[in-house]
N, C-alpha and C positions, 0 to 999 in steps of 0.2 A: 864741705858739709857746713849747715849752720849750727850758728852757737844753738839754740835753744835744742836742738835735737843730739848735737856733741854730749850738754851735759844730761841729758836726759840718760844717754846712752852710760855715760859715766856715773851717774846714780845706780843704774841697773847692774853694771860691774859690780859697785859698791854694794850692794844688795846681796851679787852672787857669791863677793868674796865674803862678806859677812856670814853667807849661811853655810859658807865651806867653812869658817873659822871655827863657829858657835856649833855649829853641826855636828863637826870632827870633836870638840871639846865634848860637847855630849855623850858622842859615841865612844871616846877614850874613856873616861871617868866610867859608864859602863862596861868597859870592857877592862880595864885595870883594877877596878873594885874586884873580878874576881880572878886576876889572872897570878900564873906566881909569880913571876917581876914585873910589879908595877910600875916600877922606876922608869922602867925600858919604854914603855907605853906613855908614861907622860911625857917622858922629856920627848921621847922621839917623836911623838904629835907635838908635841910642842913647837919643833923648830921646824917640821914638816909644815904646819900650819901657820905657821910667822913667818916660814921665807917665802909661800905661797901669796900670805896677804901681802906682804911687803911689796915684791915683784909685780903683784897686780896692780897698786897705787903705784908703782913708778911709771908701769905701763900704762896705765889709765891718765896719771895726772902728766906727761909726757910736755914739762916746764910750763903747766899753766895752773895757777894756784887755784882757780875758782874748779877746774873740773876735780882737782885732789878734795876739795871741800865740800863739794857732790857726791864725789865717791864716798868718803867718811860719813853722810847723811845718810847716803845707803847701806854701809855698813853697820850703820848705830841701829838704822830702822829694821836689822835685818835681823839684830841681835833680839830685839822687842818678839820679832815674829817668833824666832826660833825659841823665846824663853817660854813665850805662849804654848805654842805647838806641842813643847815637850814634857809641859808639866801636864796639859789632858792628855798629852798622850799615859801617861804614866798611873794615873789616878782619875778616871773624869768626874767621879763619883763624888769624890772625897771636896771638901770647903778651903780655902785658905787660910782660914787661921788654925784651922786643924792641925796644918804640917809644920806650925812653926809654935816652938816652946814660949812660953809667959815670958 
């Protein structure tokens, strides 16, 4: 395979693990905000979702530093996408400086 299309491919991992990371975060915090042990819910997304991302950067970046730093740009760009996504999903109506205190 070529490089240009390797890391393209490794970006798009990084994309998909970031929006299984940020995703699962989202969906945890709602779904522990009203459960009765929240604890269970955090941590266990937690390390469910960390050894998830972890294992995909090892397998994506597979000893070459430049696709792990593609992947990571996918991940960061993924986190943007999903922080959008979730705040209109939640509110579309409502302003930004509304949801947040002086």
């Amino acid at each position: 395979m070529n490089e240009p299309f390797t890391l393209l491919l490794a970006g798009l991992a990084g994309g998909l693990l970031g929006a299984i990371f940020f995703g699962g975060l989202w969906w945890t915090v709602r779904k522990g905000l009203t459960s009765k042990q929240p604890a269970f819910w955090f941590l266990g997304s937690m390390l469910l979702r960390t050894g998830i991302v972890l294992a995909g950067f090892y397998v994506v970046a597979n000893q070459h530093m430049e696709r792990l730093v593609v992947c990571l740009l996918g991940f960061v760009m993924a986190r943007l996408v999903v922080t959008y996504v979730t705040r209109r999903a939640e509110d579309p109506h409502s302003s930004q400086e509304a949801r947040h205190a002086p």
